[in-house]
ROLO-32110 format. One line per field, with one value per residue (C-alpha): x, y, z; residue number from 1. Coordinates in Angstrom, 1 decimal, padded with zeros to 4 digits. Each point is the difference from the previous one (the first is absolute). Layout:
BEGIN
c1 c(X; ...)
c2 c(Y; ...)
c3 c(Z; ...)
n c(NUM; ...)
//
This chain:
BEGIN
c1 c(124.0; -000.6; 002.3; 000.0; -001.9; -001.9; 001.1; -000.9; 002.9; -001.2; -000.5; 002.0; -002.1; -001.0; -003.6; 000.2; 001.6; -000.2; 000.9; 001.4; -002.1; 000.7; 001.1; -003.1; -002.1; 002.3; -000.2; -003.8; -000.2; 002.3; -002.2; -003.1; 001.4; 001.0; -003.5; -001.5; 001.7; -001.3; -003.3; 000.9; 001.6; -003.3; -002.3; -000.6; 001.2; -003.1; 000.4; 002.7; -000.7; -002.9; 002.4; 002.2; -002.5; -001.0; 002.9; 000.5; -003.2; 001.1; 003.4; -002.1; -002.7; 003.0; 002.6; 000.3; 000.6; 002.4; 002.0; -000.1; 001.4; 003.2; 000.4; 000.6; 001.7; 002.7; -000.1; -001.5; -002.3; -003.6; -000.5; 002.4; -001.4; -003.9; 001.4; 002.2; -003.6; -001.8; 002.8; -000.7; -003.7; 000.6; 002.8; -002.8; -002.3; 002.5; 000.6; -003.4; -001.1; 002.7; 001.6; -002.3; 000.3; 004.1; 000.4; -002.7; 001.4; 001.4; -000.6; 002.4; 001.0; 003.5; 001.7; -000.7; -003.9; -000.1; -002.5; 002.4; -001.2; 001.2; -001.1; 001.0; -000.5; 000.9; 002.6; -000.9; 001.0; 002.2; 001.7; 000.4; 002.0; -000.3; 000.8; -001.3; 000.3; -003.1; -001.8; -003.3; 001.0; 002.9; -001.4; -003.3; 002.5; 001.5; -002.9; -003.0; 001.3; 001.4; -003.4; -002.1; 002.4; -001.0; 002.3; 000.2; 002.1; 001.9; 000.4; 003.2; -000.4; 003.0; 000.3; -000.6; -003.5; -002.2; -003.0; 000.1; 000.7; -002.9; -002.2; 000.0; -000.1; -003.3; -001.5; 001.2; -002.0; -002.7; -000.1; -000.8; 003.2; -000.1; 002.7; 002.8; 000.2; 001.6; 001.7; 002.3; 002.6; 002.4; 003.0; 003.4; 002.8; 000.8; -004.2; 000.5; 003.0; -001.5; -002.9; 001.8; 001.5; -003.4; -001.5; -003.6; 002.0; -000.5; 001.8; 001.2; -000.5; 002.0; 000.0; 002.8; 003.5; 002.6; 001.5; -003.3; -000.6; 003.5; -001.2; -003.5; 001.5; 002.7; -002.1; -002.8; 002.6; 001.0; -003.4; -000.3; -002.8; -001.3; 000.8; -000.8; 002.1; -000.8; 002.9; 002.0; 000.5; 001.8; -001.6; 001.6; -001.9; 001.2; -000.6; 001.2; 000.7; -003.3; -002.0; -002.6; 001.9; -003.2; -001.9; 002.9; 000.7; -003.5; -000.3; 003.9; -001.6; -002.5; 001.9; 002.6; -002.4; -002.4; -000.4; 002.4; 002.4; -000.3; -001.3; 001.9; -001.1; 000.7; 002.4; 003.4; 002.9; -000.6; 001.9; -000.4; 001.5; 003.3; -002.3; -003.3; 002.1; -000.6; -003.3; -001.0; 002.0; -001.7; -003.4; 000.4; 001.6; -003.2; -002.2; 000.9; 001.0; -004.0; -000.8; -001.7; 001.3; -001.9; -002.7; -001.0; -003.6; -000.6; -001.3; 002.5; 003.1; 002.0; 003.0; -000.3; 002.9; 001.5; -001.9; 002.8; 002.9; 002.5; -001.0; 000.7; 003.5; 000.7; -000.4; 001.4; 003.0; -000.2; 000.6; 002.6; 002.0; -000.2; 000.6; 003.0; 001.1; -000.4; -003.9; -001.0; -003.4; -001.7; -003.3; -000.8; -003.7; 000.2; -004.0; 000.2; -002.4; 002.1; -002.2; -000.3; 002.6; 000.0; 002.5; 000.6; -000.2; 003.4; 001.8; 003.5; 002.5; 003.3; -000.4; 003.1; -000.4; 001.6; -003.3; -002.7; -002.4; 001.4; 000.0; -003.4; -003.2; -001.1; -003.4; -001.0; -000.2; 003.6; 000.5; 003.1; 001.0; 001.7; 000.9; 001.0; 000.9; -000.3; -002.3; 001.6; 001.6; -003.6; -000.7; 003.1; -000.9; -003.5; 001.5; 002.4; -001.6; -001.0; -003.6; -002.3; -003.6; -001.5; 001.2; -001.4; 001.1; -000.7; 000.0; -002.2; 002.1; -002.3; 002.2; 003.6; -001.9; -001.2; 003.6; 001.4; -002.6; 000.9; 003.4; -000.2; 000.1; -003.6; -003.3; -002.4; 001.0; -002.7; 000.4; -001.0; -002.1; 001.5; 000.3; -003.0; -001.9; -003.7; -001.2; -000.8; 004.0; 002.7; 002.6; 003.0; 003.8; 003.4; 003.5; -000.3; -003.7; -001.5; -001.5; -003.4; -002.9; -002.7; -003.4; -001.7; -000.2; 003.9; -000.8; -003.4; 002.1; 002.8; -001.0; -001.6; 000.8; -000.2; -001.1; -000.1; -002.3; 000.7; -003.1)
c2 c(033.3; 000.1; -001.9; 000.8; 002.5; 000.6; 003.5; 001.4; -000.4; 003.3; 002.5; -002.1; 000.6; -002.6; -001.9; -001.8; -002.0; -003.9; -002.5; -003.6; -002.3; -001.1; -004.1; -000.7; 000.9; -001.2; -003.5; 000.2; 000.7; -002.9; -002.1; 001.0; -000.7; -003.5; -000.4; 001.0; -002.0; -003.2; 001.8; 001.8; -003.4; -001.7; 002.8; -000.8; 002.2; 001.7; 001.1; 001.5; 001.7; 001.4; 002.1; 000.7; 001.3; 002.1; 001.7; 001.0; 001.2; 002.4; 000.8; 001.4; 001.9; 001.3; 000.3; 004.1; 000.3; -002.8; 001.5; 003.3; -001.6; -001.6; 002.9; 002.1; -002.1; -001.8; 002.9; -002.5; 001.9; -000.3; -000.9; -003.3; -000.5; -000.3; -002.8; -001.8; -000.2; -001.1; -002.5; -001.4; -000.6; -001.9; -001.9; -000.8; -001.3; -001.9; -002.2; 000.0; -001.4; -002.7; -001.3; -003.0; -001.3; 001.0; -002.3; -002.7; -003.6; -001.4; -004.3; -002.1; -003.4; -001.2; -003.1; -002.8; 001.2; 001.9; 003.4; 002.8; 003.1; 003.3; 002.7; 003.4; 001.5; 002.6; 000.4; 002.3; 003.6; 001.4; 003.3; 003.1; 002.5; 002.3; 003.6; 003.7; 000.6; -001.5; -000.4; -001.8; -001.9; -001.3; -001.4; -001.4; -001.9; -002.2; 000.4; -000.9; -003.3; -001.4; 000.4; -001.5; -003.3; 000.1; 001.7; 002.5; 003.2; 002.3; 003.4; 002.1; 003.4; 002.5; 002.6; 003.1; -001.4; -000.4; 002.0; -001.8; -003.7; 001.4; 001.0; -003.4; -002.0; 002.1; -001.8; -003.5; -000.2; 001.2; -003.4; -002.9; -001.1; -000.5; 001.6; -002.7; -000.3; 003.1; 002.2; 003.3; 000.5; 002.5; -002.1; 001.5; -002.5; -001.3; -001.6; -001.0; -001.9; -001.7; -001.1; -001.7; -001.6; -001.3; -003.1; 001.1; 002.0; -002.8; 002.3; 003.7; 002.3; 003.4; 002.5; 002.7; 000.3; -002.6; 000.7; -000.8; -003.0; -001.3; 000.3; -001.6; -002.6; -000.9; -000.1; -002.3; -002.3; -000.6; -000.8; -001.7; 001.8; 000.6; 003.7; 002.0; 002.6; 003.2; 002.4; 002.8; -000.3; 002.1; -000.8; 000.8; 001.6; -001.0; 002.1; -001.6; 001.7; -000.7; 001.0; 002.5; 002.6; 002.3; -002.8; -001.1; 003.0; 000.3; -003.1; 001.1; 002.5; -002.1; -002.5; 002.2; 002.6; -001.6; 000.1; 002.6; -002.2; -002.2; -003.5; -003.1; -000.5; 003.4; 000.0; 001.3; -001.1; 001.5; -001.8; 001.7; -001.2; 002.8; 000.2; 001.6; 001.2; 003.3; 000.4; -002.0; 001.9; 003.8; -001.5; -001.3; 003.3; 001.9; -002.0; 000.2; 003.5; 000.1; -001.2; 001.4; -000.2; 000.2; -000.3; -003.0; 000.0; 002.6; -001.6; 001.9; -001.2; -002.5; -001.1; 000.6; 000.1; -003.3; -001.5; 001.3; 001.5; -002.8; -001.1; 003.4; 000.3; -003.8; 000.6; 003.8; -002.4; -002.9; 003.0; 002.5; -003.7; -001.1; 003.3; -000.4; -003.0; 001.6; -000.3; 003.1; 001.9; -000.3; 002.3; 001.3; 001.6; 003.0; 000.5; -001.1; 001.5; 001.1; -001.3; -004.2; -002.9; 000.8; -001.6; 001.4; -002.5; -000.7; -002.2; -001.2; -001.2; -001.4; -001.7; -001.9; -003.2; 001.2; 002.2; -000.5; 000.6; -003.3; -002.1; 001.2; 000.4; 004.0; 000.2; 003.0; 002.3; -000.5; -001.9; -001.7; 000.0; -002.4; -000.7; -003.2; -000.9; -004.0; -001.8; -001.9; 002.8; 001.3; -003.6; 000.4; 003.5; -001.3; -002.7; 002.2; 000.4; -002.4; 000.6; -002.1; 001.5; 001.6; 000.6; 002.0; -000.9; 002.9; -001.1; -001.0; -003.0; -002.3; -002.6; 001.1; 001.6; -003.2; -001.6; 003.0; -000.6; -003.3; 000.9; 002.3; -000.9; 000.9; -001.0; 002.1; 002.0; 001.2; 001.1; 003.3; 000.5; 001.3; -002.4; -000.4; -002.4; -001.5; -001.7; -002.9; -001.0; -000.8; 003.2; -000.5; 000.2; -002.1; 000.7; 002.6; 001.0; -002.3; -003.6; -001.7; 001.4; 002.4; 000.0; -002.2; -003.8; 000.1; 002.5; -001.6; -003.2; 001.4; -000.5; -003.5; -002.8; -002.4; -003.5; -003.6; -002.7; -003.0; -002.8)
c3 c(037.2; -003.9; -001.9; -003.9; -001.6; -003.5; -002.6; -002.1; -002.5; -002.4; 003.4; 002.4; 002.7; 002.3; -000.4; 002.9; 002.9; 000.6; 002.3; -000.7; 001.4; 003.1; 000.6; 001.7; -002.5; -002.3; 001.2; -000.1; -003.7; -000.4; 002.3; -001.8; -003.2; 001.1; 001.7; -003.3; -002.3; 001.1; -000.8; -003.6; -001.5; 000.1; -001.4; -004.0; -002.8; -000.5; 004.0; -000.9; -003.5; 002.0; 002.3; -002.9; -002.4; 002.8; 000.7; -003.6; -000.1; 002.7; -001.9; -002.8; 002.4; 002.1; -003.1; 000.3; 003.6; 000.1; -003.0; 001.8; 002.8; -001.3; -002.3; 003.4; 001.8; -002.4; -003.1; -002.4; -003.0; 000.9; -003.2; 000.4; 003.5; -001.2; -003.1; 003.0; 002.0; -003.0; -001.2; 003.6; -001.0; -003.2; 002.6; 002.2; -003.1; -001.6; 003.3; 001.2; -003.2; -001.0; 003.4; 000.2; -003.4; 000.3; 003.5; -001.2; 001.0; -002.5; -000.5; -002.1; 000.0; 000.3; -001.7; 002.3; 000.1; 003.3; -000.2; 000.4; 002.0; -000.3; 002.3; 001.2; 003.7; 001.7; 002.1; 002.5; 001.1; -002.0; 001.0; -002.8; 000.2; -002.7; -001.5; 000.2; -004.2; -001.0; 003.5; -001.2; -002.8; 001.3; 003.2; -002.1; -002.6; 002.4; 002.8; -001.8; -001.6; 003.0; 001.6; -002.6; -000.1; 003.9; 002.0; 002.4; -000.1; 002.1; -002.7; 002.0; -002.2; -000.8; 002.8; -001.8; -001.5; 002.9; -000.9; -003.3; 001.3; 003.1; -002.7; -001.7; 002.8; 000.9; -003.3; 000.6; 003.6; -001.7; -002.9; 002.8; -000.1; 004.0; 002.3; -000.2; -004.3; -000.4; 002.4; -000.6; 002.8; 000.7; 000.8; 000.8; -001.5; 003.4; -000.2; -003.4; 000.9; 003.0; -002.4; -002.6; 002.9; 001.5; -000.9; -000.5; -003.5; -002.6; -002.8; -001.0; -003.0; -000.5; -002.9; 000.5; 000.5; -000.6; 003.8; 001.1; -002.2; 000.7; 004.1; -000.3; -002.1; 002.2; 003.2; -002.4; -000.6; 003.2; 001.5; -003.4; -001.4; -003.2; -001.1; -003.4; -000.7; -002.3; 000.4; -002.4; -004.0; -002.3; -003.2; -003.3; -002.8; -003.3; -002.9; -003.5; -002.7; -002.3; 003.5; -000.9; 002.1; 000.3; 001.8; 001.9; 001.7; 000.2; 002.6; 001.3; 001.6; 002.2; 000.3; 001.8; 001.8; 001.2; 004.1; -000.5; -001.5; 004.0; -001.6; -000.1; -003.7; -001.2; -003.0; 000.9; -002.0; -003.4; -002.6; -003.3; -003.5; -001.1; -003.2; 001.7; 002.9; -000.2; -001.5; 002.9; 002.6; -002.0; 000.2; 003.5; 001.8; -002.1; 001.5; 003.4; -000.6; 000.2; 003.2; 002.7; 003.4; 002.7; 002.6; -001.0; 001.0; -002.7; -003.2; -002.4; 001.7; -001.7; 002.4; 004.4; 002.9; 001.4; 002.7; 002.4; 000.9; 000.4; -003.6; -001.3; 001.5; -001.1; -003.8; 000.6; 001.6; -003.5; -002.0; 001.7; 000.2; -003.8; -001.5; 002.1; -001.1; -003.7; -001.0; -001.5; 000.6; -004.0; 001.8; 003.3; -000.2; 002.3; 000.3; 004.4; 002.0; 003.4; 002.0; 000.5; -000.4; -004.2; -002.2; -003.5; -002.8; -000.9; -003.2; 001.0; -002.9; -000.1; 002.8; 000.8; 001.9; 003.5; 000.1; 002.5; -003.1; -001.9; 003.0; 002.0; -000.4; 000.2; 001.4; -001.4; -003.5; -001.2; -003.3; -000.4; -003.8; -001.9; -003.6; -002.0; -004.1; 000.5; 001.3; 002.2; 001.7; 000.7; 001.7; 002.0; 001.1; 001.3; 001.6; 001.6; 003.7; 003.0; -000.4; -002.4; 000.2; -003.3; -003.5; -003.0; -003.9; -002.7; -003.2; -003.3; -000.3; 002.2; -000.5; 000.5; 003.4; 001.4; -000.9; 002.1; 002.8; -000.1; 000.9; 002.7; 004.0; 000.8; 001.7; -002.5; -003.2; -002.4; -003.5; -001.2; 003.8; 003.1; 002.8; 002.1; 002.1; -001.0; 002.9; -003.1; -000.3; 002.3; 001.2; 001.4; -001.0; 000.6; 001.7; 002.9; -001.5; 002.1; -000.6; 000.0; -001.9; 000.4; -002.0; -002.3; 000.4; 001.8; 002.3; 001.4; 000.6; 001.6; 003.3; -000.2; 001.0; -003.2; 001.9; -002.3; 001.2; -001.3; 000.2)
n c(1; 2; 3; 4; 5; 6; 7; 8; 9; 10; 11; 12; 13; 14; 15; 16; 17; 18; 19; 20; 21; 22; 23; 24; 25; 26; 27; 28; 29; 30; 31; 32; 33; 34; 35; 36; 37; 38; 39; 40; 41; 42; 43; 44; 45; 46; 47; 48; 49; 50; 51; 52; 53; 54; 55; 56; 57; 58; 59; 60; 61; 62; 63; 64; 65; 66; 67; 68; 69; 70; 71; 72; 73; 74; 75; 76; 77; 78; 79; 80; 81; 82; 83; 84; 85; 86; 87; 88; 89; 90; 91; 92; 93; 94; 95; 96; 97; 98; 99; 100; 101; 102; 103; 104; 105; 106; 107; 108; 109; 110; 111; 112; 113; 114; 115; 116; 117; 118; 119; 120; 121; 122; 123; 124; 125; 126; 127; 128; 129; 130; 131; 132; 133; 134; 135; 136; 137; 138; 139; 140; 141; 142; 143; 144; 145; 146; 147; 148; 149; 150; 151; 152; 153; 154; 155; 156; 157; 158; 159; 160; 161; 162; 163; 164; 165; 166; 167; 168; 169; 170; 171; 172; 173; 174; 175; 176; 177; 178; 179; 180; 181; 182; 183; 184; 185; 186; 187; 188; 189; 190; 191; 192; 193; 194; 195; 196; 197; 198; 199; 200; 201; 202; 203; 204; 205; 206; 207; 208; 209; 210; 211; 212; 213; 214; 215; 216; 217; 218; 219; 220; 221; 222; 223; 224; 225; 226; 227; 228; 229; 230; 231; 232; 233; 234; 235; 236; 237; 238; 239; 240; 241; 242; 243; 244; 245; 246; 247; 248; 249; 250; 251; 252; 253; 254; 255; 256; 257; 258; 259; 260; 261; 262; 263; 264; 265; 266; 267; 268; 269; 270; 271; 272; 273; 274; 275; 276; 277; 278; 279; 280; 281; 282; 283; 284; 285; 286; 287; 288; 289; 290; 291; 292; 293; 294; 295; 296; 297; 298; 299; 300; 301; 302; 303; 304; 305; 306; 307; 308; 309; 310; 311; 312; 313; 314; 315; 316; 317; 318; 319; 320; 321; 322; 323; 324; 325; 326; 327; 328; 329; 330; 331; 332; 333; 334; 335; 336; 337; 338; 339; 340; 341; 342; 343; 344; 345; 346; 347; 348; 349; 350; 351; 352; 353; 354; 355; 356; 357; 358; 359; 360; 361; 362; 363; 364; 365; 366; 367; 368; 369; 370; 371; 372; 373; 374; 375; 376; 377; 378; 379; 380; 381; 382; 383; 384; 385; 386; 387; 388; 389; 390; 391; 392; 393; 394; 395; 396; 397; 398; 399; 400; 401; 402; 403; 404; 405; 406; 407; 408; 409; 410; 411; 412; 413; 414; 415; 416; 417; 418; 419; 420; 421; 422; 423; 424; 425; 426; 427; 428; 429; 430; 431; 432; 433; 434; 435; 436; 437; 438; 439; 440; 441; 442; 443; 444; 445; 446; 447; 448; 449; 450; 451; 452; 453; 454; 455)
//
C-alpha cells in the first residue's frame, strides 16, 4: 500500500506514489550506519574531502535536472532551484577544504605544567530530519558537516519531496562515501520516534516546524541526546527613515518572495518609519504589482504555488482570522492562475495584536506591515514575537543600526543585506527558533565530542 505521495503543486497532479520504509529495512540502515561508523571515524580528512568534493562535482554536472526536479515537485522557481544546487557546491568546498585545520588538536599547557589536550570526535549516528522548502541545501547544511567531523547520518526527507531527496541520494552513492555514511529513509513519525529512542542514535538534527522541533527535542532529552534545532522565524525588517528607500524595497522584495515567500529566513514583519511610510508602501505594492505568477519552471516567472494544499488553506486561514480580528488587507494581487495551490501576494496593516498575523509566522507571500516614530518602539515591535531567527536593519546610519541590532532578540541580523546563510558563518536563531548552530566553524563542531587529555 503507498503511503504519501509527491505533486505537483502548479498542476496538482500526482508524480508519484511511495512507500515508508518498512522496520526491517529500517533497522538495517540503522545497523549499517552503526557498523559503518566505527569504520568512517578513523578515515582522515582528506578521505573524506575526497567524497565530498565529489559529490559537488556532481551537483554542478547534474545542477539543471535537480533544479527541474524540485521546481516540479515543491513550486520553487527553477531559477532559485539551480542557485540552491550550486550554493550546495560552494557548501561542499567550503567543508571539504577547512574541516581539518577547523578540528585540528589543540595543545596547551595548564598552570601546574601538565600538556593540556584538546580534541574533537565524533559522536556517532546522528539522525536528521529535515524539510521539503529547500530539499538539497537544507539536508547538505546540516548533513555534510556532521560527516566530515566523523559521523554517520540517517537524512529522513519531507514527504512530498521524494524524487528530489531520491535524486540526491542517487549522487551521494555515487562519491565513495560507502553505504552506511549517509542514508535517506522514508520514516513515518512512529520510526522516527522509535529511533531517537534507540541507543545506536548518538544525536538528532531537525530543520522545520516548531511542533516538530518541540517533539524531537523532547524525546532527545529524554534519552538524553544531543539535539540542534532549526525551526520557524518571523523576522522584522526595519526600514529607518534616512534608508535609501529605492534599495530597500529593492532587497524587501527578495527578502519576502523568495521560495515563494516558504523560507524560514524570509523577511516578514515590515516595520517601516511614519516618515517614509508611504513612499515605501507605493514603491512596494509597484513592485510586486509586477510580478509574474506562475509555472515556476518557466524562466520568466517571478513567484510559484505553495508546495501544497494544507499550506495554502493554512495562510488562506492566518488571514480570513486577522482581518477578523481588525487587520486590514493594504494589497491583494489578483494575477492567480486557477489552476495549483497559488497564493496572491498580500500586505496586511493594522494589525492588532489578537491577530494570528502579529503572533505567527505566515509561511507564505503575505507581508505584515508595521510602522514606528521612535526608536525604541521599532525595537519593541521586533521583539514582539516568540521566534528569534534573522533580522534586517535599513539604514545609512551604520552606527545607530548596529546599536539597534544590538538590541534586538536575534540569532543573525544583517545591516543593509537580507538575511541568508553562507556556509562560512554560524545560522541559527533563539527563543522558539531553535538552538545550536548550523554552518561555519559552530556548525562543524556541533556534533563532536570536545575530549581534554590532560598529561
Amino acid at each position: 500500500m503507498k503511503n504519501f505521495k509527491s505533486i505537483n503543486p502548479f498542476t496538482e497532479e500526482v508524480i508519484g506514489n511511495y512507500d515508508f520504509i518498512s522496520n526491517e529495512n529500517l533497522n538495517i540502515a540503522l545497523g549499517n550506519a552503526a557498523e559503518h561508523f566505527g569504520f568512517w571515524r578513523k578515515t582522515t580528512f582528506a578521505d573524506r574531502a575526497k567524497c565530498v568534493l565529489k559529490l559537488s562535482e556532481l551537483l554542478k554536472d547534474n545542477a539543471d535536472e535537480l533544479a527541474l526536479i524540485a521546481s516540479t515537485e515543491m513550486g520553487k522557481l527553477k531559477t532559485e532551484a539551480k542557485a540552491e544546487v550550486l550554493k550546495s557546491v560552494r557548501l561542499c568546498e567550503y567543508y571539504a577544504t577547512r574541516s581539518a585545520d577547523i578540528l585540528q588538536s589543540k595543545l596547551s599547557q595548564s598552570e601546574t605544567g601538565a600538556m593540556v589536550e584538546i580534541k574533537y570526535e565524533p559522536l556517532g549516528v546522528v539522525l536528521g530530519i529535515f524539510p521539503w522548502n529547500f530539499p538539497y541545501w537544507q539536508v547538505l547544511r546540516s548533513a555534510i558537516p556532521i560527516i566530515m567531523s566523523g559521523n554517520c547520518i540517517l537524512i529522513k526527507p519531507a514527504p512530498n519531496v521524494p524524487q528530489s531527496s531520491l535524486a540526491l541520494q542517487n549522487l551521494l552513492n555515487q562519491c565513495g562515501f560507502g553505504n552506511g555514511v549517509i542514508q535517506t529513509i522514508f520514516a513515518s513519525e512512529t520510526q522516527i520516534e522509535n529511533l531517537i529512542n534507540d541507543s545506536r542514535i548518538a544525536a538528532t538534527t531537525l530543520t522545520g516546524s516548531e511542533k516538530a522541533g518541540s517533539a524531537v527535542a523532547s524525546l532527545s532529552g529524554k534519552n538524553i541526546k544531543k539535539s540542534v534545532l532549526e525551526l520557524g522565524g518571523s523576522d522584522p525588517f526595519i526600514v529607518m527613515p534616512d534608508a535609501d528607500i529605492d534599495f530597500a524595497v529593492s532587497n524587501a522584495m527578495m527578502a519576502r518572495f523568495q521560495n515563494n515567500g516558504q523560507s524560514c529566513v524570509s523577511a516578514k514583519r515590515f516595520i517601516v518609519h511614519q516618515n517614509v511610510a508611504d513612499e515605501f508602501l507605493t514603491k512596494l505594492t509597484q513592485s510586486i504589482e509586477k510580478l509574474i505568477i506562475g509555472n515556476p519552471t518557466e524562466e520568466h516567472v517571478s513567484i510559484g504555488p505553495l508546495a501544497r494544499k494544507d499550506l495554502q488553506e493554512l495562510l488562506q486561514n492566518q488571514v480570513n482570522d486577522s482581518v477578523a480580528a481588525g487587520a486590514s488587507i493594504l494589497y491583494k494581487n489578483k494575477n492567480i492562475p486557477d489552476t495549483g495551490f497559488f497564493y496572491p501576494p498580500t500586505i496586511l496593516g493594522n494589525i492588532p495584536k489578537a491577530a494570528r498575523a502579529y503572533t505567527e509566522e505566515l509561511f507564505g507571500p503575505v507581508i505584515s506591515f508595521y510602522t514606528f516614530t521612535e526608536t525604541d518602539e521599532a525595537i519593541a515591535l521586533a521583539n514582539a514575537t516568540s521566534y528569534g531567527l534573522g533580522a534586517s536593519i535599513w539604514s545609512k546610519d551604520i552606527m545607530q543600526a548596529k546599536q539597534i541590532a544590538n538590541n534586538i532578540e536575534s540569532g543573525m541580523i544583517y545591516i543593509n543585506q537580507i538575511v541568508k546563510s553562507d556556509a562560512r558563518f554560524p545560522f541559527g536563531g533563539i527563543k522558539k527558533s531553535g538552538f545550536g548552530r548550523e554552518l561555519g566553524e559552530f556548525g562543524l563542531r556541533e556534533f563532536c565530542n570536545v575530549k581534554t587529555i590532560w598529561v
